[in-house]
C-alpha positions in Angstrom: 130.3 117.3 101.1 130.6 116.2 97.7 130.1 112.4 97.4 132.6 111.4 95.4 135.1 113.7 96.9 139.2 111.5 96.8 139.6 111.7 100.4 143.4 110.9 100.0 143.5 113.7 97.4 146.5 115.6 99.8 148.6 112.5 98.9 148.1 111.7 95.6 150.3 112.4 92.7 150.0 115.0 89.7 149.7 113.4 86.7 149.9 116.6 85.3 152.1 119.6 85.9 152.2 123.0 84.3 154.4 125.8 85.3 154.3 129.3 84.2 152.3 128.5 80.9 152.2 130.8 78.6 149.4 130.6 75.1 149.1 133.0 72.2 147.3 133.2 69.5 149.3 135.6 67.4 150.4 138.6 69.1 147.1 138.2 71.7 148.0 136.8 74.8 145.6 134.3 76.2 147.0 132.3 78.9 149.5 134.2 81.0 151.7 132.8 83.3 149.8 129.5 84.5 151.0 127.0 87.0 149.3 124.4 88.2 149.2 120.2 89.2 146.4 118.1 87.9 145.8 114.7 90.3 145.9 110.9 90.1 142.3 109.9 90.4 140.7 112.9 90.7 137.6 115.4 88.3 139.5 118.2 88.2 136.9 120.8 86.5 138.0 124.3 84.3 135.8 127.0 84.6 136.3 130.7 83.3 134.0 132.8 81.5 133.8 132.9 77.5 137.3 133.5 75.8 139.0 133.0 79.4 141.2 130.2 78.1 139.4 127.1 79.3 139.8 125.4 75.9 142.9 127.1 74.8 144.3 125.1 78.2 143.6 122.0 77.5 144.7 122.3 73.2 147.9 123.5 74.9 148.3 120.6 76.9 147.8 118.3 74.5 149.8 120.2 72.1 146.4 120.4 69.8 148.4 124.0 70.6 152.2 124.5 71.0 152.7 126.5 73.9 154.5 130.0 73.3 156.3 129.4 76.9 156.5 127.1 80.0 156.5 123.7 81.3 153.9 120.7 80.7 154.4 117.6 82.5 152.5 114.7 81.5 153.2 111.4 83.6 156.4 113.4 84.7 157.6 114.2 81.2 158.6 117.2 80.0 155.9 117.2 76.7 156.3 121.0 75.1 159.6 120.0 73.1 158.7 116.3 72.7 159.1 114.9 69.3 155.7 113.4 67.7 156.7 109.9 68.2 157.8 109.8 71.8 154.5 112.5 72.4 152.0 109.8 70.5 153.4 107.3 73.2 152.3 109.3 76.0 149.0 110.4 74.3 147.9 106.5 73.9 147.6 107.0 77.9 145.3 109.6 77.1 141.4 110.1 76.0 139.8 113.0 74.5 135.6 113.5 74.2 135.0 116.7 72.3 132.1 118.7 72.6 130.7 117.3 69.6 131.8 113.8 70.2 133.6 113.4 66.6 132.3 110.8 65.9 132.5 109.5 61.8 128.8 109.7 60.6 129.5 107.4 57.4 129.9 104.7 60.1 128.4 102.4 62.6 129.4 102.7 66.5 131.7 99.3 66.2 133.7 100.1 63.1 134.1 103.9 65.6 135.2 102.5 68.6 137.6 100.3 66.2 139.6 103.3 64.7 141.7 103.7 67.9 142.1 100.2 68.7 143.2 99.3 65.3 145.9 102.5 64.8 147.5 102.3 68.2 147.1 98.2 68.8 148.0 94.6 66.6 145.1 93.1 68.6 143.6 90.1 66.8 140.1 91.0 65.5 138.0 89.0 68.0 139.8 91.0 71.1 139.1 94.1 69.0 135.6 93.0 69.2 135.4 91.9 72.5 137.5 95.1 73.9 134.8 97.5 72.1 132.1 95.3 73.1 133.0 95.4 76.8 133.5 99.4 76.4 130.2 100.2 74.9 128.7 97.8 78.0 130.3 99.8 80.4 128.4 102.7 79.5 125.2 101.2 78.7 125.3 101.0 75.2 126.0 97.7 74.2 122.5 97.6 72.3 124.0 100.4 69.3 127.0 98.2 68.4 125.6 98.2 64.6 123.3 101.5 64.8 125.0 104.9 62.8 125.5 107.9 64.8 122.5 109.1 63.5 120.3 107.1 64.7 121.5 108.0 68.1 120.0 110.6 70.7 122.1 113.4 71.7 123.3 111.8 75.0 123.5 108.4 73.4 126.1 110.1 70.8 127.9 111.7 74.0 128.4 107.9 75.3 129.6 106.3 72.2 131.9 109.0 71.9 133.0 108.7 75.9 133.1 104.4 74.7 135.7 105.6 71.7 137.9 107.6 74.4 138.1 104.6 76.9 138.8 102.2 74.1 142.3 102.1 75.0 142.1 102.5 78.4 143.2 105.4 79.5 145.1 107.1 82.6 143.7 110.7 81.9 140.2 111.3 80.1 139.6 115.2 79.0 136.7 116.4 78.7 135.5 119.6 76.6 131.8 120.4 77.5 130.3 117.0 77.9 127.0 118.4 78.8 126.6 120.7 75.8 123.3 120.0 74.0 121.7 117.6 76.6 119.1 117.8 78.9 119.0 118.0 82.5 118.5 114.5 83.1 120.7 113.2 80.4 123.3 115.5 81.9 122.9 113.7 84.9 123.1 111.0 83.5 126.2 111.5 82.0 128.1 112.5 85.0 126.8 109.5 86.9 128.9 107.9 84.4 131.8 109.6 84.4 131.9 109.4 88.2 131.3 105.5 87.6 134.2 105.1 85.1 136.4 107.4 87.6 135.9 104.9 90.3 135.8 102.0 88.4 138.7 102.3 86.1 141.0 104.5 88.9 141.3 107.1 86.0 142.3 111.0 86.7 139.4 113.0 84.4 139.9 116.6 83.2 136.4 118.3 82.5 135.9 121.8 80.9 132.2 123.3 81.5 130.4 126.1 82.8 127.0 124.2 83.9 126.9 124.7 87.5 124.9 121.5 88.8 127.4 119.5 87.3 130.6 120.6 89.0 128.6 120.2 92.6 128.2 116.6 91.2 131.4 115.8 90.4 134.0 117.9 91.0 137.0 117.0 93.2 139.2 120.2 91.9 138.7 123.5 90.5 140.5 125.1 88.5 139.6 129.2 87.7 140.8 131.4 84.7 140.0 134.1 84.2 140.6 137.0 81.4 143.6 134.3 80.8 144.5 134.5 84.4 144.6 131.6 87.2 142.5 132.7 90.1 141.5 130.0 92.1 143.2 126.3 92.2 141.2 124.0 94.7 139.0 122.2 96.3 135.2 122.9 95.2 134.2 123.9 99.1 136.8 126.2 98.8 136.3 127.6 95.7 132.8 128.3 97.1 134.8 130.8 99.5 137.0 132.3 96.7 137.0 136.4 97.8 137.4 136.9 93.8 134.5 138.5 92.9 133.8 136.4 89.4 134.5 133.3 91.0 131.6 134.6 93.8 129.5 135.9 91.1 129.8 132.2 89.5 128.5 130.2 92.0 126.2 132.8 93.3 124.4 132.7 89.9 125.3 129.7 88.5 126.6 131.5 84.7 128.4 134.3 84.0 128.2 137.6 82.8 
């Protein structure tokens, strides 16, 4: 059994709802007729082949996308029709790492990690400094608080970027291809960490990716699409006994066709 598996998964809350989601891109149809929960204090993990939807479902949640149709539910509000200003409260209860971490380049790691605390906060400067100091300790980077992002490694870059996301403490961390780039080992590394911060700071994490040894290490909660469809919507032991043939073919393999 997975070992960081939420044992009281069957009674905790969805922090995120969708019903019958619908996303386009133009007159294409990519998402079609999704409905799901996302957990409290669980890595729920989105896998689907290439140009199944896995990013277009997480834009849309976010409303990086507007939805063409349906229901999103963050923190039990209805978020499709919300105006910016009540939506940029609920998304300051949020974190986003991008696959390329986004992090500024004409800047060190501190001045970073102080864009979000200095946009959404009127924190004095020395609890600025102590706040981004305590996130770039908690994951093991407290060493590059005056280095440039490039003179970071890869999975050093990935961290500062994770340290930006957690600067404000989020309730749900997303997570689009964190292990793109990195090695084995760093990739390890990296989802030690994420399963650390899950446990530490009682946050609910949303991970797209399609590397195979990483969802046995952390995944809670799978979530399937597939040629914009939802196949599967469970635990990972069960999505191991999915009948649909590309979900078998997935974790027979470990990629995808």
């Amino acid at each position: 059994m997975n070992k960081n598996k939420n044992s009281g998964s069957k009674l905790a809350n969805p922090v995120i709802e969708v019903r019958n989601l619908v996303a386009k891109y133009g007159e294409r149809t990519i998402l079609d007729d999704i409905s799901l929960d996302i957990y409290q204090g669980e890595v729920t993990v989105i896998l689907g082949s290439s140009g199944g939807g896995k990013t277009t479902f997480l834009k849309n949640i976010i409303r990086l996308n507007q939805p063409y149709s349906g229901s999103v539910k963050i923190f039990n509000e209805e978020v499709t029709q919300m105006d910016e200003e009540t939506f940029a409260r609920i998304l300051r209860r949020v974190g986003m790492l991008f696959q390329n971490g986004a992090l500024l380049n004409s800047i060190d790691i501190y001045e970073n990690l102080c864009i979000p605390l200095e946009q959404h906060t009127h924190l004095p400067k020395d609890v600025v400094e102590r706040m981004v100091r305590k996130k770039l300790d908690l994951v093991n980077l407290s060493h590059a608080l005056y280095l440039l992002p490039s003179e970071l490694s890869g999975g050093m870059k990935k961290r500062a970027a994770l340290a930006r996301a957690i600067a404000l403490d989020p309730e749900i961390l997303f997570f689009d291809e964190p292990s793109a780039g990195l090695d084995p080992i760093t990739s390890a590394q990296l989802d030690e960490l994420i399963l650390d911060l899950k446990n530490l700071l009682k946050i609910s994490i949303v991970v797209v990716t399609h590397e195979l040894a990483s969802i046995h290490r952390i995944a809670d909660r799978i979530i399937f699409l597939h040629k914009g469809k939802l196949v599967f919507h469970g635990s990972l032991d069960d999505a191991k006994l999915c009948p649909h043939e590309t979900v078998q073919e997935f974790f027979r393999v470990g990629r995808f066709e």
